[in-house]
C-alpha positions as CSV (number, residue, x, y, z in Angstrom):
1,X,107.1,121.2,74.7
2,X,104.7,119.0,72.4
3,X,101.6,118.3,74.7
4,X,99.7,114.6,74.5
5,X,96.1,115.0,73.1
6,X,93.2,113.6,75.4
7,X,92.0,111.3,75.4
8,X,95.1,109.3,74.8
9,X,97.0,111.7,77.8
10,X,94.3,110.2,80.3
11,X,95.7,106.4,79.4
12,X,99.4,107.2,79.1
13,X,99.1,108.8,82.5
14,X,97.5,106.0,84.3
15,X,100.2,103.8,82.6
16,X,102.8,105.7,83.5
17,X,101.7,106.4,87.3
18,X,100.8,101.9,87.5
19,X,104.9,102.1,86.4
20,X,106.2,104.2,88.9
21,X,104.2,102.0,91.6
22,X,105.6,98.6,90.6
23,X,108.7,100.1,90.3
24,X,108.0,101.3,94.1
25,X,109.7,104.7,93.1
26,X,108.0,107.9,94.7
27,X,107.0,110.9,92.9
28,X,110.4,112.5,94.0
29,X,112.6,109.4,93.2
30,X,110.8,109.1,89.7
31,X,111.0,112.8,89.3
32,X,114.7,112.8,89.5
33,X,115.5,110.0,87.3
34,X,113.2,111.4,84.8
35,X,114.4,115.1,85.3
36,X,111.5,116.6,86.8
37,X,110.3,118.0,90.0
38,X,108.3,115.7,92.5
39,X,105.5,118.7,92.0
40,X,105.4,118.6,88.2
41,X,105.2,115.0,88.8
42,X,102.0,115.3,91.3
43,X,100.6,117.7,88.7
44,X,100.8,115.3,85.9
45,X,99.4,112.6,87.6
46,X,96.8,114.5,89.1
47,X,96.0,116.0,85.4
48,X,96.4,119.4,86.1
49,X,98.8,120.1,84.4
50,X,99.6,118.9,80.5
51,X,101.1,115.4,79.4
52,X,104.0,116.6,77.4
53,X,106.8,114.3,74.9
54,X,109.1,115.7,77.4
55,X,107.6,114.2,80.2
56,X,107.3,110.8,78.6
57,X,110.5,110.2,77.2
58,X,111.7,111.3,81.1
59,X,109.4,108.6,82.2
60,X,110.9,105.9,79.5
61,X,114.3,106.7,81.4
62,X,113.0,106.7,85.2
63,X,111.7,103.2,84.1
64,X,114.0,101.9,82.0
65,X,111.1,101.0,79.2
66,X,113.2,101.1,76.5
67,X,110.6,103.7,75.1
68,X,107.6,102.0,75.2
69,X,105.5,105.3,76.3
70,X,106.6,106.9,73.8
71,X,105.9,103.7,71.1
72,X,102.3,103.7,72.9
73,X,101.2,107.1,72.3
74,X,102.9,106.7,68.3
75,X,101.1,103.6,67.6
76,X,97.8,104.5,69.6
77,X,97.5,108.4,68.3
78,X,97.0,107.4,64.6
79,X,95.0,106.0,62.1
80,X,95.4,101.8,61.9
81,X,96.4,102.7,58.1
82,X,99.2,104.4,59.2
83,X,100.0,102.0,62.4
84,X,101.3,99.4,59.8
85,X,104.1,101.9,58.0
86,X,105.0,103.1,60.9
87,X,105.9,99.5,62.4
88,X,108.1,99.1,59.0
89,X,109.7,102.5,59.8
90,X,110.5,102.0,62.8
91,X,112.0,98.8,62.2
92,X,114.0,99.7,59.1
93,X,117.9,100.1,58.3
94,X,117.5,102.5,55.4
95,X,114.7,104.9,54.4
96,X,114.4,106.6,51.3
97,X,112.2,109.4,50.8
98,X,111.2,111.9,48.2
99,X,108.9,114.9,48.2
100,X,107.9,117.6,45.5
101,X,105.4,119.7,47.7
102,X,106.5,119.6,51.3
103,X,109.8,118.4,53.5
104,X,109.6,114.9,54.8
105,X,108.0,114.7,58.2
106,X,111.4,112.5,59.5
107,X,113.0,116.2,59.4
108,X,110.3,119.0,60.2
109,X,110.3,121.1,63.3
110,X,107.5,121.9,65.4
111,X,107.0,125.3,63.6
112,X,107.2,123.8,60.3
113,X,104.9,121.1,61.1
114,X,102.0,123.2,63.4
115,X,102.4,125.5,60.2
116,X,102.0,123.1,57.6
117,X,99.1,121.3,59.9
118,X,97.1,124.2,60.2
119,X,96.8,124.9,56.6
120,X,95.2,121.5,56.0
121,X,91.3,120.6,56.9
122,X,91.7,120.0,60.6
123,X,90.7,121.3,64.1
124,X,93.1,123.4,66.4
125,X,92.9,119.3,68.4
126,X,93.6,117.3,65.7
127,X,96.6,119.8,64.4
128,X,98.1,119.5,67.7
129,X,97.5,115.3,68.0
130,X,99.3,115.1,64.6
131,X,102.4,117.1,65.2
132,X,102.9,115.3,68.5
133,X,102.7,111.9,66.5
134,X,104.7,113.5,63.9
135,X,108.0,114.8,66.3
136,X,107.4,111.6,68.1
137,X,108.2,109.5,65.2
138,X,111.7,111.4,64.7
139,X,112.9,109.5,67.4
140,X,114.6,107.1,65.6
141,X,116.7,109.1,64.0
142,X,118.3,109.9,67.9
143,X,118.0,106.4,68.6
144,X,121.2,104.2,69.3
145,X,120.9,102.1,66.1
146,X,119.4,105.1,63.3
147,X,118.4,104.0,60.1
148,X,120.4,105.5,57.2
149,X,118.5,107.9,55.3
150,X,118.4,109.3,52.0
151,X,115.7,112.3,51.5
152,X,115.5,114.0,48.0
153,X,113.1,117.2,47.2
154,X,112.3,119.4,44.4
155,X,113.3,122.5,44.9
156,X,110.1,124.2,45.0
157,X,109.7,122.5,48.8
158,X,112.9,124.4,50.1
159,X,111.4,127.6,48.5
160,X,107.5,127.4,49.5
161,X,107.4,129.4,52.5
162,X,105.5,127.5,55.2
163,X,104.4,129.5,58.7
164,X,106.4,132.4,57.5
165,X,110.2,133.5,56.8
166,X,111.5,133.0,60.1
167,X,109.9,129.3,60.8
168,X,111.0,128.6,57.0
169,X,114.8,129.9,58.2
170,X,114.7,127.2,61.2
171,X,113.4,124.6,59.2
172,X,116.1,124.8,56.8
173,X,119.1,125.6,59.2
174,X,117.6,122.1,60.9
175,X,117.8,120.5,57.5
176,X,121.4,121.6,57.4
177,X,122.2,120.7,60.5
178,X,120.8,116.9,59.9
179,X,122.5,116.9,56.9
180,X,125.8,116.8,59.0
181,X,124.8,113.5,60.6
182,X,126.5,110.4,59.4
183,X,123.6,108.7,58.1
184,X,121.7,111.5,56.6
185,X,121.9,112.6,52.8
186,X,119.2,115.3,51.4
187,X,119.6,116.0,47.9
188,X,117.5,118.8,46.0
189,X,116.3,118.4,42.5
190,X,117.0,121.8,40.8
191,X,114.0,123.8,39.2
192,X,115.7,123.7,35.8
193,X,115.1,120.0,35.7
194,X,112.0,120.4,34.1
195,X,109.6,117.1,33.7
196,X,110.9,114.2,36.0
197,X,109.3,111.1,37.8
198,X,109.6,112.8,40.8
199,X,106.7,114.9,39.5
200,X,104.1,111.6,40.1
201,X,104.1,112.4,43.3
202,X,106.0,111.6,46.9
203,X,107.1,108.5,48.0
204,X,109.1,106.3,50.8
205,X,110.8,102.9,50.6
206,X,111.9,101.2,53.6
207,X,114.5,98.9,53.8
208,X,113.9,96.1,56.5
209,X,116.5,94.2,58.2
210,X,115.5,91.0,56.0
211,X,116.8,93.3,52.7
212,X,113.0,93.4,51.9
213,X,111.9,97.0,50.5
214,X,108.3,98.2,51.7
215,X,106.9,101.3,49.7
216,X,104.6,103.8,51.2
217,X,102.8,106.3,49.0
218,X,100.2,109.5,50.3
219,X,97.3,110.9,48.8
220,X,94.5,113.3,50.2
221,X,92.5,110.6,52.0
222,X,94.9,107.8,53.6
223,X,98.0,106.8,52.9
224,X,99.1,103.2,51.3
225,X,101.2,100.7,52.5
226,X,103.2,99.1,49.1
227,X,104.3,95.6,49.3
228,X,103.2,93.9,46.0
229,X,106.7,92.8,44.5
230,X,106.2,94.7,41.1
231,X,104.8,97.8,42.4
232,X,107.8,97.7,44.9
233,X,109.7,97.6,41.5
234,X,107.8,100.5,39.7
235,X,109.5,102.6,43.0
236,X,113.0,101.9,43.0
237,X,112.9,102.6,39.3
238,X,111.6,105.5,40.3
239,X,114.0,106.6,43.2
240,X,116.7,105.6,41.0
241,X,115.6,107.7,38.0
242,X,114.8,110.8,40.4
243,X,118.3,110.5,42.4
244,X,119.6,110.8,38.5
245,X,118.4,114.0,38.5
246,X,119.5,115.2,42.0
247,X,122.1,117.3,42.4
248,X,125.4,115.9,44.6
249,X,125.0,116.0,48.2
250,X,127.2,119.2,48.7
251,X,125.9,121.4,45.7
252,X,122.3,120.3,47.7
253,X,124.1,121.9,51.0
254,X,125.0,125.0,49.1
255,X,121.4,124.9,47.0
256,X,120.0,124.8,50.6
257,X,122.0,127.2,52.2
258,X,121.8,129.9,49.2
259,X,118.0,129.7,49.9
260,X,118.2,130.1,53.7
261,X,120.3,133.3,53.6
262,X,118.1,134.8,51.5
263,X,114.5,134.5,53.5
């Protein structure tokens, strides 16, 4: 279970425990609707024991929010850079990603991601903060109303071995198993390729329920929201040309699978 970073634990906590009391629910009535003990309940509230994503999306149900919780501790646990795309993500109807070094966070497990995380320039507290706003994002693909998405990667990301063989064998059975969702396609672009757009680096574009596209683009420093109508442009040229070079859907499946089985 994915625990909340402080301070932003402290906040959600009060908010949560204000909820309960205008709801007039008791610890043991809220407890039950949100599938925990009246004790783990005390304990939260009483912060001694961890906030977890488990715990908050249990509150979102014993309160009927509508998953404002778990919205608050997505939009208030990053970066006002990244507040904006995540708004357009969370409000699109299609996403379309592609990645040449990593897989797209939309699809990592906690392994994958704590692994990934800890190889980058941050503290054990800010590894943990990110993969909680990272799983916490993924909720819209579980969401009643999921956005259809289309993820393409170079091969190299399905055989870079991140947190070792066994987190890399979850991470791609979970990329299988997404891939057997209705409105999820991942498509691999083989090694044999050779020089592509794709290799300019990784990209999303978000389709927004006014059939606007909104491109998001990552480098080392911050990432970058794209909504200038010609750079939008430069994208989809891009996507299309990299799709081009995609193998099908099922020969990705097999691609996939071939490198699972032999990690």
């Amino acid at each position: 279970m994915t625990e909340v970073p402080e301070p932003l634990a402290a906040f959600i906590v009060v908010e949560i425990r204000r909820g309960r009391q205008a709801a007039k629910m008791t610890q043991e009535a809220f407890g039950r609707a949100a599938n925990f003990s009246a004790t783990h309940v005390s304990a939260v509230e009483n912060r001694t024991r961890a906030l977890t994503m488990d715990f908050i999306a249990g509150a979102d149900r014993a309160l009927k929010t509508g998953g404002v919780y778990e919205r608050l501790v997505i939009t208030l646990g990053v970066p006002t850079w990244l507040r904006e795309w995540i708004d357009h993500e969370r409000e699109a109807v299609a996403l379309r990603s592609f990645e040449n070094a990593v897989l797209p966070g939309l699809f990592q497990t906690e392994a994958y991601a704590r692994a990934l995380l800890s190889g980058a320039l941050f503290t054990v507290e800010q590894v943990r903060q990110k993969v909680t706003e990272r799983l916490a994002r993924q909720a819209i693909l579980t969401r009643e109303d999921p956005p259809q998405v289309i993820s393409i990667v170079d091969e190299c990301v399905l055989r870079r071995v991140i947190g070792g063989r066994e987190v890399m064998r979850e991470q791609l059975a979970h990329l299988l198993k997404l891939g057997t969702t209705p409105l999820v396609q991942i498509q691999v672009v083989p090694a044999n390729v050779g020089s592509y757009p794709g290799l300019g680096g990784p990209f999303v574009l978000a389709t927004l329920p006014t059939n606007a596209d909104v491109g998001y683009i990552d480098n080392q420093l911050h990432g970058q929201v794209v909504e200038q109508p010609a750079d939008v442009l430069q994208l989809r040229r891009a996507w299309d040309a990299i799709r081009g070079s995609a193998l099908t859907v099922p020969q990705s499946t097999e691609l996939i699978t071939e490198v699972m089985d032999k990690l």
